[in-house]
VEXDREN-2710 file (C-alpha; in Angstrom, 1 decimal):
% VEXDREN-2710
k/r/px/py/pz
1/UNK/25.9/9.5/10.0
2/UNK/24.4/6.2/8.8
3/UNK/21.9/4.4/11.0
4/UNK/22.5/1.0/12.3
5/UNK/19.8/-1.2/10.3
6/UNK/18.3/-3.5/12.8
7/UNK/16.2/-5.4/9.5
8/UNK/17.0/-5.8/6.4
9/UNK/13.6/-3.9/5.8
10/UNK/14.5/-0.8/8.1
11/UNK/15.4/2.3/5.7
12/UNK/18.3/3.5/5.1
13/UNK/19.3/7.3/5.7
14/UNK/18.8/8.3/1.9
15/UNK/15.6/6.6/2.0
16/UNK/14.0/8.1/4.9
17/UNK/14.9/11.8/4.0
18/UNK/12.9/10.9/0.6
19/UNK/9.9/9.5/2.2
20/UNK/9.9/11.9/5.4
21/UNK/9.1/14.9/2.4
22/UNK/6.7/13.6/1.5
23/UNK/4.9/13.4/4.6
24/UNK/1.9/15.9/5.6
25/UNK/2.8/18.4/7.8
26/UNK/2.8/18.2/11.8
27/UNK/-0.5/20.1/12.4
28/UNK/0.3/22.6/15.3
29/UNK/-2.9/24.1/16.9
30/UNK/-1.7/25.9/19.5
31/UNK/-1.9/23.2/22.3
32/UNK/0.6/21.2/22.9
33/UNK/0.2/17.6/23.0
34/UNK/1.8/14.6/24.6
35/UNK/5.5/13.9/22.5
36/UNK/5.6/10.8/20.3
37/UNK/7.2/8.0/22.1
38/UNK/7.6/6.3/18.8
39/UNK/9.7/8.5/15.9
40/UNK/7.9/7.9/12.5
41/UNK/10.6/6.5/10.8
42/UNK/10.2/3.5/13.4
43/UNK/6.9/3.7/12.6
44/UNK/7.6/3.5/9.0
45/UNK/10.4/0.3/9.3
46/UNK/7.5/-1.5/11.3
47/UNK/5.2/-1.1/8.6
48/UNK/7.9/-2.2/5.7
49/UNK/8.9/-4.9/8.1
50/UNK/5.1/-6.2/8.3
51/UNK/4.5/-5.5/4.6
52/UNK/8.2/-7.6/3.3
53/UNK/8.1/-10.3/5.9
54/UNK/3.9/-10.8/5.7
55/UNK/3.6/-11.7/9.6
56/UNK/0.4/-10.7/11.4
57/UNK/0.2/-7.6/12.8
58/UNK/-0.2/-8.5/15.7
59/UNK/3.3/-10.7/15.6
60/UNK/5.4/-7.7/15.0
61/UNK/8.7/-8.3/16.6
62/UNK/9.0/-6.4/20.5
63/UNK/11.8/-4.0/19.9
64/UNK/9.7/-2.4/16.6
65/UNK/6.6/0.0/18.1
66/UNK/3.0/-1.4/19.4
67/UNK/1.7/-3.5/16.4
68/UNK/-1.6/-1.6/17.0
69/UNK/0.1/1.8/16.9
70/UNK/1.9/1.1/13.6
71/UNK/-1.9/-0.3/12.2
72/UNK/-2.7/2.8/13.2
73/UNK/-0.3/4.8/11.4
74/UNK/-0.9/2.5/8.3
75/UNK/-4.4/3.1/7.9
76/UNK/-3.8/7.2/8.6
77/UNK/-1.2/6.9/5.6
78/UNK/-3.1/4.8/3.5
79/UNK/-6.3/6.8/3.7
80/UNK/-4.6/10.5/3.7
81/UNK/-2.8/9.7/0.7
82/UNK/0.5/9.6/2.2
83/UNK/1.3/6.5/1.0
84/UNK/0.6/7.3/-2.7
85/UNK/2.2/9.8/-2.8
86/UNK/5.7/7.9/-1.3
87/UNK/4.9/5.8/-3.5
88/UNK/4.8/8.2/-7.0
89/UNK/7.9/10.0/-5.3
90/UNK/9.7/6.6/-5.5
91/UNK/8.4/6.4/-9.1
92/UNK/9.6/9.3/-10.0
93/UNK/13.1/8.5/-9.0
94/UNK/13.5/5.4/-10.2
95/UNK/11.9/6.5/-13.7
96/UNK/14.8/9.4/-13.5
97/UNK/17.4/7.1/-12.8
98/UNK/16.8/4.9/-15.9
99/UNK/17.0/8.6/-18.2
100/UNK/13.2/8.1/-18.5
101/UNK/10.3/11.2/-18.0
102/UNK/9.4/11.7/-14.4
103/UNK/6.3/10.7/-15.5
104/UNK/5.2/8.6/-17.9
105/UNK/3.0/9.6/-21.8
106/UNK/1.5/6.3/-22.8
107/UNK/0.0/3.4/-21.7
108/UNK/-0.1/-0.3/-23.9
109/UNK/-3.1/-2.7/-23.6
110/UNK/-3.0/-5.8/-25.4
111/UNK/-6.0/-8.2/-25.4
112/UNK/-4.5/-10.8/-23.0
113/UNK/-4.3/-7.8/-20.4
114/UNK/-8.4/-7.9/-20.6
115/UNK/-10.1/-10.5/-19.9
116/UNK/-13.6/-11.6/-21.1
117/UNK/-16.0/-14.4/-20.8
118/UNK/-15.4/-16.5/-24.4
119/UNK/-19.1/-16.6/-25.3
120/UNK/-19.2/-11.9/-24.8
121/UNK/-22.2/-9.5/-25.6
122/UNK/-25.7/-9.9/-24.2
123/UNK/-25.8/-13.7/-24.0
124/UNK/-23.0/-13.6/-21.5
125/UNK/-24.9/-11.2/-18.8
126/UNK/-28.1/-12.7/-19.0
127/UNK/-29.1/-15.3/-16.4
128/UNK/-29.6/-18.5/-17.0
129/UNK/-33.2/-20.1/-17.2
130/UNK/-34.9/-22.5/-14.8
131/UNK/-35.9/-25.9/-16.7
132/UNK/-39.4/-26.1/-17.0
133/UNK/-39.2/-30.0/-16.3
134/UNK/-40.3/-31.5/-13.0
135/UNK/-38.2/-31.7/-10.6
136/UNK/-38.0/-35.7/-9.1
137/UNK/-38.8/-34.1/-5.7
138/UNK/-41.8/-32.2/-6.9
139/UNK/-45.7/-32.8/-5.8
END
């Protein structure tokens, strides 16, 4: 059954099953806590809809979840990982797709990818000197 897409940004039904396995497990201690009022997949189209369109956080639109729960969220993904790993999942599939390794074996750097100051070496690092002429100011 496909979900009605509010945004253009919200996921799709195909997309959310990839990026809900690669989330970290519900930890389960035992006790049992208040239930989300907030699914994570709204969670996640609030984030993509902040990250696409650019808007404050604070202007998320007021039928996605509280802008300061989804910063939330964000900055749990982004600091467990979770987003990195979405992120190489999707990789993965789009380097499949195009009949390519899941991962890829070499990397090309060419000289325009590196950039240097023109004069390079130890002349470059080294600080530039103070004139030893008066200033017009001085005493």
């Amino acid at each position: 059954m496909e979900t009605l897409l509010v945004y253009s940004t919200d996921l799709t039904d195909a997309q959310w099953l990839l990026i809900e396995a690669e989330l970290p497990p519900q930890k389960t201690s035992g006790r049992t806590g208040r239930p989300r009022k907030y699914g994570l997949r709204a969670i996640f189209n609030a984030i993509f809809y902040q990250l696409r369109t650019g808007c404050q956080w604070r202007l998320l639109p007021k039928d996605l979840p509280p802008w300061n729960l989804v910063w939330v969220y964000f900055c749990r993904f982004r600091d467990d990982g979770t987003l990195e790993r979405i992120h190489a999942a999707l990789r993965k599939q789009v380097r499949k797709q195009a009949g390519k390794r899941a991962t890829p074996t070499a990397v090309i750097l060419d000289s325009q990818s590196v950039k240097t100051t023109e004069k390079g070496g130890r002349a470059a690092m080294m600080a530039a000197r103070k004139s030893r002429v008066a200033s017009a100011i001085s005493w």
